[in-house]
N, C-alpha and C positions, 0 to 999 in steps of 0.2 A: 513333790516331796511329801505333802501330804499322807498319797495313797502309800508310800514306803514307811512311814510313822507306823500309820495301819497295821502294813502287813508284819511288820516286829511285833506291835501287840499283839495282832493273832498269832504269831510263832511262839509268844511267851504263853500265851491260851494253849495251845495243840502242845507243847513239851510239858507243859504240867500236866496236862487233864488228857493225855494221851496213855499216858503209866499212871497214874495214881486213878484207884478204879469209880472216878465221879464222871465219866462223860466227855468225853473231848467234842462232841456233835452238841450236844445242848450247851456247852458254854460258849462255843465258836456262833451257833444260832443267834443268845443271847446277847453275844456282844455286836453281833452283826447289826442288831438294832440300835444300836448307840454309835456305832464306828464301821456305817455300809460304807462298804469298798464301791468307790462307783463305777464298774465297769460290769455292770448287768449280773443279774440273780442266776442264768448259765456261768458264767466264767465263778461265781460264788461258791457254786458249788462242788463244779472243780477244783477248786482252790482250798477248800477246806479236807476234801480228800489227797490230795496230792501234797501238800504240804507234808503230809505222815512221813512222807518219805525220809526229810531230814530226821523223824523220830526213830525211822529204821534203821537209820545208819548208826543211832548211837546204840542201840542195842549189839551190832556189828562192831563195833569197835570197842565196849565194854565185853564183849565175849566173845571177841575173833577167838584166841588161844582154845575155846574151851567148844567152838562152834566148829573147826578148822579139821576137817579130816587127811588133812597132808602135813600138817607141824612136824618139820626134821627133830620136835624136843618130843613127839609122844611114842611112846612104844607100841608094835602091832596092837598091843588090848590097847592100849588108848585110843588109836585110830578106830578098830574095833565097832568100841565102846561110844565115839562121835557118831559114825555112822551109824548105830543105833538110832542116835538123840535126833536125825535126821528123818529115820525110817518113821520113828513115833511123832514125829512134828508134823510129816506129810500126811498122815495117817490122820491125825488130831485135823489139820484143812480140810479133808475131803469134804464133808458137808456145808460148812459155808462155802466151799467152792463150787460145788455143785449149784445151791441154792442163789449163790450170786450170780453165777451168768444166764440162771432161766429165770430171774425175778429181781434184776437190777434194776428196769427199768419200771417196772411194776409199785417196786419199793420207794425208786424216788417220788414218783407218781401219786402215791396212796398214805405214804406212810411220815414224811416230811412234811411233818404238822405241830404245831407247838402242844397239843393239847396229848400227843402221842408223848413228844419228848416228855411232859411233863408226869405223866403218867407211867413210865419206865423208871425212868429216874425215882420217882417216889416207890415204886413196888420192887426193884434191885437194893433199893434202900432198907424199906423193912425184910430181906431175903437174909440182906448180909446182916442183921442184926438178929435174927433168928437162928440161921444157922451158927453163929461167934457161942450165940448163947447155950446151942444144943452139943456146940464139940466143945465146950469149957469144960477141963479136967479130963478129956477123953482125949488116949495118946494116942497120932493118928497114924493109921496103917500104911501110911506110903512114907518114907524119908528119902526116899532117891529117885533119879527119874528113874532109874535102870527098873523100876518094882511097880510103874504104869504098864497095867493089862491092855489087851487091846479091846475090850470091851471098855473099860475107861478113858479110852484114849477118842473113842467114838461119842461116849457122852459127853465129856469133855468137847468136843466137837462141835456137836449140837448146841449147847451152850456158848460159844461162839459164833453160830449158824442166828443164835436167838439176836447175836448185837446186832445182828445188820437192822434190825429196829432201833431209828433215832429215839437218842438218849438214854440206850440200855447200859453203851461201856462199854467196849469190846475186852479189858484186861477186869470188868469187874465181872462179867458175865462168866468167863472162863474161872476167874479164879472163887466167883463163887461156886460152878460146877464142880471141880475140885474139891473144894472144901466139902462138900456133899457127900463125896466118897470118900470121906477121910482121909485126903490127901493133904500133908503140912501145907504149912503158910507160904513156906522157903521155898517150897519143890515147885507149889500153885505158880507164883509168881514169878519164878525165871521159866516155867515152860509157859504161861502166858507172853513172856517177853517174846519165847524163841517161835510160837506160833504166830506174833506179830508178823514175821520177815516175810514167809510166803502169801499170808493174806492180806498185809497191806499193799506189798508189791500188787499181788494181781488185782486188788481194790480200784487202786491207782491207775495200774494201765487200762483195766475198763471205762475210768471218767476220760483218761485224757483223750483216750481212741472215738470216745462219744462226744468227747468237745473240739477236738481235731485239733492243730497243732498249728493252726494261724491266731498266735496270738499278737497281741502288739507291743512294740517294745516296752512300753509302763506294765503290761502285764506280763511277760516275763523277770523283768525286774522284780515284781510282785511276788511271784513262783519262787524267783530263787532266793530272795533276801527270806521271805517264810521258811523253806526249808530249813535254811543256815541258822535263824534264831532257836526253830523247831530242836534243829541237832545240839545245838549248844545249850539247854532248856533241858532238853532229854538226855543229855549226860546227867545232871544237876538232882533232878527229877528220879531218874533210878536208881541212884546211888543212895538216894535221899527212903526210897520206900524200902528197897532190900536193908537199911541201918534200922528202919524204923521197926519192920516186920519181927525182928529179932525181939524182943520185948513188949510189943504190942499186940494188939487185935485189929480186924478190919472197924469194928463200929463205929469208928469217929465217923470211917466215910460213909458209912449208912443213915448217921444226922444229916450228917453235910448234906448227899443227896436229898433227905426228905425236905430240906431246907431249901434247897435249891430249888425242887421241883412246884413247893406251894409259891415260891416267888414268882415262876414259871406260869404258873394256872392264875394270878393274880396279876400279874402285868399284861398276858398278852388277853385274859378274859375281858378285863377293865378295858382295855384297849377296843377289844371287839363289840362290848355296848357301848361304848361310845364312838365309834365310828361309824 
């Protein structure tokens, strides 16, 4: 009963910090230190990617109508017009997708280190607070998806290709690239949503395919009660940034991260001179 306690808190961790652009890997990291799941640092890892999936699904379900290139309510341009947002979504993958299945295991290997997340975390931190501060007052050149070039749609890309470094953000990394190219707040952040689907999916099925699919009944349990909070968490969560975005700026969560990140360099440093 215990480990299902657990895994609600981390699905409350993964639907906040999954959309809101502070990190979903360095706070699942961090909590993992206070509330280890005990069924071994492979199945951990697994688990903290595969969980996304409940977060995918609320993105899916907050924009099926507007995702949905068969809706009997859209007219041919509407249909159209989805299949676009589809053309420019796969488009916007290809480089983390490329870069994820020749340096997946590389990445976990090298890269999943506290001293890495803490160091992302703090330099996405001052990115978004510099960029907020350089497009204040400038009106920005993209308002619709339909007006992403395909050269933006590839930087945009890479800036997604960058999250697959723990604790960069995968939804603060995009939507800081974005913001780079004067693209709004609104546009950055629902086409970060909608690049979610394809890259967390295929995220996902690389961990499970590399954890294999003999789990035991408490960790299935595990898997699926995380997703289910993940999903209910991530409705809450992007409903909650797309209200906010409308009258705000990113730099709260640019504190926030540099905040996090020295807590990050101070607990697990302390930690390592004294160990």
């Amino acid at each position: 009963m215990l480990e299902i306690l657990k895994s609600i808190i981390f699905g409350i961790v993964e639907g906040i910090t999954e959309w809101l652009p502070i990190s979903s890997t360095g706070h699942l990291i961090l909590f993992n230190e206070f509330l280890k799941l005990d069924q071994g640092d492979a199945f951990f890892e697994m688990f903290q990617v595969v969980i996304q999936l409940g977060a995918i699904l609320a993105v899916v379900v907050i924009y099926f109508h507007k995702l949905n290139p068969f809706s009997p309510k859209k007219t041919q341009k509407q249909k159209l017009l989805t299949v676009q947002i589809w053309i420019k979504v796969l488009i916007g993958c290809v480089p983390a997708g490329i870069i994820g299945i020749l340096f997946n295991d590389w990445i976990d290997e090298k890269l999943y280190h506290w001293y890495v997340v803490a160091a992302t975390l703090i330099l996405y931190g001052i990115l978004f607070i510099i960029v907020e501060n350089y497009q204040k007052g400038r009106e920005p050149k993209v308002k619709k998806l339909s007006q992403l070039t395909l050269p933006m749609l590839l930087i945009i890309g890479v800036f997604q290709m960058l999250a697959m470094i723990p604790g960069t953000s995968r939804s603060g990394a995009t939507i800081v690239g974005a913001l780079m190219l004067g693209v709004s707040r609104g546009v950055a952040t629902e086409f970060t949503f909608f690049l979610a689907i394809p890259t967390m999916f295929g995220a996902s099925a690389l961990k499970l395919l590399k954890f294999g699919f003999n789990f035991t009944g408490m960790q299935a349990a595990i898997l699926i009660v995380g997703m289910a909070v993940s999903f209910a968490v991530s409705i809450i969560a992007i409903k909650f940034l797309l209200k906010y975005i409308q009258n705000h700026d990113f730099k709260v969560f640019g504190y926030y991260r540099i905040m996090l990140g020295v807590i990050v360099f101070l607990y697990f440093g302390i930690a390592a001179l004294l160990a």
